[in-house]
C-alpha positions in Angstrom: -5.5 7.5 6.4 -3.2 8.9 4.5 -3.7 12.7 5.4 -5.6 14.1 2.4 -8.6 14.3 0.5 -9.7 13.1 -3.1 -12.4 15.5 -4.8 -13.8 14.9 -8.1 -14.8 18.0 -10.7 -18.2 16.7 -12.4 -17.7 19.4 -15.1 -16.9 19.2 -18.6 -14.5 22.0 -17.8 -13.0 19.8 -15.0 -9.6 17.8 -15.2 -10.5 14.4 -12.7 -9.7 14.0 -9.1 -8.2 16.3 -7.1 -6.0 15.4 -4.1 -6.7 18.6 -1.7 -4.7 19.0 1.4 -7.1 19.8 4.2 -4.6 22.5 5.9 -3.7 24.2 3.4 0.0 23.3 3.7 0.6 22.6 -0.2 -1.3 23.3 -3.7 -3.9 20.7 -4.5 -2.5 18.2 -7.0 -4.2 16.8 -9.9 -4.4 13.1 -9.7 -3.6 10.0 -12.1 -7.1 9.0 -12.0 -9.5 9.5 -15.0 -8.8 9.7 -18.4 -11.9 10.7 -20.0 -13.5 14.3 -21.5 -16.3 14.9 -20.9 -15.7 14.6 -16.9 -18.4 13.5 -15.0 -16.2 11.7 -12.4 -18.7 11.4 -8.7 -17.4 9.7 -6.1 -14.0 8.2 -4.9 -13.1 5.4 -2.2 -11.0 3.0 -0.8 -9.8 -0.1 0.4 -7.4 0.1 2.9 -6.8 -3.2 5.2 -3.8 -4.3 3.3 -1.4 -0.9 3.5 0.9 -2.6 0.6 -1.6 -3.1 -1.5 -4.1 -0.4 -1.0 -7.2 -0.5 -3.8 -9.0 2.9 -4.9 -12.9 3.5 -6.4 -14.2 5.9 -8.5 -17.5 6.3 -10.2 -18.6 8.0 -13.3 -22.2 9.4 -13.7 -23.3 8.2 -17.3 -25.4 5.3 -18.4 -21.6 3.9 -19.5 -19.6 5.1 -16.7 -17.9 1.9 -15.7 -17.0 1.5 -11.7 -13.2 1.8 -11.9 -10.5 0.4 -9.6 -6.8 1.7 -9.5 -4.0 -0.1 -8.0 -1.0 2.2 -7.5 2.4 1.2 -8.7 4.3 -1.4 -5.8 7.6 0.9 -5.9 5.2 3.9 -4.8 3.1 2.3 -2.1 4.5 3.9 1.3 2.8 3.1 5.4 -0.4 5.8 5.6 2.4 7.8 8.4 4.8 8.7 5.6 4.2 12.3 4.6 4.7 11.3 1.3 2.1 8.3 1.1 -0.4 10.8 -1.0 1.8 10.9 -4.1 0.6 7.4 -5.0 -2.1 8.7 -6.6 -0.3 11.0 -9.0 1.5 8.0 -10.9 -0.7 6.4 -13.2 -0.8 2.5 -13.2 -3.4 -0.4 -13.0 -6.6 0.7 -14.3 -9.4 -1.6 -13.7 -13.3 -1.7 -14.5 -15.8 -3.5 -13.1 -18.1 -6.4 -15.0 -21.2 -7.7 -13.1 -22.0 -11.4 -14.3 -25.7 -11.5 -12.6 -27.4 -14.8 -11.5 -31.1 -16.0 -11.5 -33.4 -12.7 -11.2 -30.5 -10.7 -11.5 -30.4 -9.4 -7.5 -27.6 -11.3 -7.1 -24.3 -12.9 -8.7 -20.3 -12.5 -9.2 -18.4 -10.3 -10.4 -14.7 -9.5 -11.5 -12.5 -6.6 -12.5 -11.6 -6.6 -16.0 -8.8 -4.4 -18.0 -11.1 -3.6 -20.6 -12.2 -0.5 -20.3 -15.0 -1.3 -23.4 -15.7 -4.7 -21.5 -16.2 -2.2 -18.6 -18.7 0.1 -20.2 -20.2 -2.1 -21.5 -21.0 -4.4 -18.4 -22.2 -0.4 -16.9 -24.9 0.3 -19.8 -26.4 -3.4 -19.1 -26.4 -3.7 -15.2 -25.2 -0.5 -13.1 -25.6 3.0 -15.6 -25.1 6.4 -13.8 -23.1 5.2 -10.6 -23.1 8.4 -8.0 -22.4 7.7 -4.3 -20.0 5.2 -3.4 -18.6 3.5 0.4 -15.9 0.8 1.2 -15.9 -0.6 4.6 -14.8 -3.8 5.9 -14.5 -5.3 2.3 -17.9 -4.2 1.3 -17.8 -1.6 -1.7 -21.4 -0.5 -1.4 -22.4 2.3 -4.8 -25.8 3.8 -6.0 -27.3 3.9 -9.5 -29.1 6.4 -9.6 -31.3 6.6 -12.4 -32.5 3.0 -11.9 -32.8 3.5 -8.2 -30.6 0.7 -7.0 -28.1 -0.1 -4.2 -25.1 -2.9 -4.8 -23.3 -4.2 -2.1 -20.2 -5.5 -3.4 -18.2 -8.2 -1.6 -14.8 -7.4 -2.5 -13.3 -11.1 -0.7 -16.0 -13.6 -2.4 -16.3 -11.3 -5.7 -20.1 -11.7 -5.4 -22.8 -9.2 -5.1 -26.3 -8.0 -4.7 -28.5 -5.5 -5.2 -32.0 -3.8 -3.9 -33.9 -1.2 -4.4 -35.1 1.5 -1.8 -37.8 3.2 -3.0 -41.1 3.1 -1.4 -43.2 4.5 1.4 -41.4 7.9 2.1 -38.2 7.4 0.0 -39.5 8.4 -3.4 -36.9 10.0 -5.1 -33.5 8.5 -6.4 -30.9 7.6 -4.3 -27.6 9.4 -4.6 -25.2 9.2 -1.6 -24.8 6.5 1.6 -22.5 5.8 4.4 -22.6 2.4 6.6 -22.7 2.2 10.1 -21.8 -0.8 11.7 -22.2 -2.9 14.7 -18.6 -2.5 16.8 -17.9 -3.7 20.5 -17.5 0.6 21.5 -21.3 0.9 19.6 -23.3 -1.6 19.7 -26.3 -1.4 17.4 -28.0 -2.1 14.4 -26.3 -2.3 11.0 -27.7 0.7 9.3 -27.5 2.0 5.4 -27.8 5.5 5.7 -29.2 6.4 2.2 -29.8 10.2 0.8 -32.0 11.0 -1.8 -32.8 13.6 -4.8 -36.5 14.6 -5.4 -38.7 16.9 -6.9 -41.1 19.3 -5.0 -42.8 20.1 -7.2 -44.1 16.5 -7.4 -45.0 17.1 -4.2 -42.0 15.1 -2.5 -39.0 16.0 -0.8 -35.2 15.3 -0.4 -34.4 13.3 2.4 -32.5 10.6 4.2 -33.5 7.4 5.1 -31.7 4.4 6.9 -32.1 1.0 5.9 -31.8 -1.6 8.5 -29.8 -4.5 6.6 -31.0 -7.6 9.0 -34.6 -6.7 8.8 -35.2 -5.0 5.1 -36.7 -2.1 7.1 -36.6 1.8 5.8 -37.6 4.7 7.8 -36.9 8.4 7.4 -33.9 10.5 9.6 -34.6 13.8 7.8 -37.3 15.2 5.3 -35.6 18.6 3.1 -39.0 20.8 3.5 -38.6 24.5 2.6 -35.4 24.1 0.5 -35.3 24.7 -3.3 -38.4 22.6 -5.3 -35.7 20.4 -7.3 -32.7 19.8 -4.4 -31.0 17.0 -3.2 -29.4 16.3 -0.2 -25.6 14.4 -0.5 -23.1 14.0 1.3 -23.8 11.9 4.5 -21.4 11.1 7.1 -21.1 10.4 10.6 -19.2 12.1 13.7 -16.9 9.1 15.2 -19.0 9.0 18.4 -22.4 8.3 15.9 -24.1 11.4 17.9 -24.0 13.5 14.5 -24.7 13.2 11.5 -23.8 15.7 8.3 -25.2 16.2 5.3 -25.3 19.0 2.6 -28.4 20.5 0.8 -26.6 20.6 -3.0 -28.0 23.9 -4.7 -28.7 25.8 -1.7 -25.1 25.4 -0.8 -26.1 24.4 2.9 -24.3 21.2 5.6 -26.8 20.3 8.4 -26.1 19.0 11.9 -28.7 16.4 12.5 -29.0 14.5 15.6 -31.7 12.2 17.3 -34.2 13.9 19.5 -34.0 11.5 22.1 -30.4 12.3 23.0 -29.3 8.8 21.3 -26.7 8.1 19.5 -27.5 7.3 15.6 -26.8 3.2 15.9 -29.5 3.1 19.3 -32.1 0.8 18.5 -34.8 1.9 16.1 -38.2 0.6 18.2 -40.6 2.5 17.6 -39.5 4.3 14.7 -42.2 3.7 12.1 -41.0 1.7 8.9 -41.2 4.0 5.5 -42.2 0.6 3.8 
């Protein structure tokens, strides 16, 4: 809301998060987030419902890369309309980092935000290493780790959380990006977890992206990455506002596809018939 975009350099030649204006009306602007060399900084997001006291997420792809939260300084907070409101990322301030306290079998349990960063890492190496693709809608901060093929969903109200883990029946690589799509009064629908995934051909399986129906626990394919590079993986998911579209990108070969339903439906139509992956 706030006119720009964040990108993150995973590089060890890279500097953090870049705040790139989409027009090309200014320079890009290195960003107060990150603090760490070697980079490998992933994926950035927000939390938006309170504009005077907006929340950002990052992730960092290492088995200690701790989930971080920065909260801009007060004086710098402006309404998304200002043209200025993107300079509250280039003042550094609150850093944050999250600490999972699981309960029972571990699926589930609380969590806070800690300003330890070692208390941080530390929580990361136990419970959540390599965090990749992140999402924050409606209070939910929703991440991937990627080597242990997981998905959190984090309620960001309650500070509780759980966790599960997609793979099986056609999704058999490792999860790396996702996008929600809700139920709304304009779209009504099923609540869907749009999930992409990295694989290896020469296992003989294939990128892809898969949705995850959250009331029923049910995963079935959108899109299989067949004739691409043997070791690929597909990122980036989104979707157009009407939910017609979807886009994704096909890493290494450098490609974004237009996908859309066959059946002239919009992406949150009901899924009968669609066979479950699982």
């Amino acid at each position: 809301p706030w006119g720009t975009w964040i990108s993150a350099e995973e590089s060890l030649d890279g500097e953090g998060f870049w705040d790139v204006e989409p027009y090309g009306l200014r320079e890009p602007l290195l960003t107060a987030l990150g603090s760490k060399t070697p980079l490998y900084y992933d994926s950035f997001t927000f939390d938006a419902r309170n504009e005077n006291d907006p929340k950002f997420f990052f992730s960092e792809d290492t088995t200690w890369g701790a989930v971080r939260r920065f909260t801009p300084n007060p004086i710098v907070v402006v309404p998304p309309t200002d043209p200025n409101a993107y300079q509250m990322l280039q003042y550094n301030y609150d850093h944050e980092y999250l600490v999972l306290e699981p309960t029972g079998d571990g699926d589930t349990g609380k969590f806070r935000w800690s300003q330890s960063q070692t208390e941080g890492e530390e929580s990361a190496s136990t419970y959540y290493q390599n965090v990749e693709g992140m999402e924050c809608q409606d209070g939910l901060l929703t991440f991937v780790t990627k080597r242990t093929r997981e998905i959190f969903t984090l309620d960001l109200d309650s500070l509780t959380y759980s966790k599960f883990n997609p793979v099986g029946g056609s999704f058999e690589g490792e999860p790396d990006s996702v996008t929600h799509m809700y139920k709304t009064g304009e779209n009504p629908g099923n609540n869907i977890l749009f999930i992409t995934e990295e694989a290896d051909a020469a296992d003989g399986f294939f990128s892809g992206v898969h949705g995850y129906e959250q009331s029923t626990g049910k995963i079935y394919p959108v899109l299989k990455a067949i004739g691409y590079s043997e070791l690929d993986e597909v990122t980036g998911v989104t979707l157009s506002p009407d939910l017609y579209h979807m886009y994704v990108a096909i890493q290494d070969e450098g490609v974004v596809l237009d996908v859309f339903r066959t059946d002239g439906n919009p992406f949150n139509a009901p899924t009968d018939g669609v066979d479950s992956a699982n």
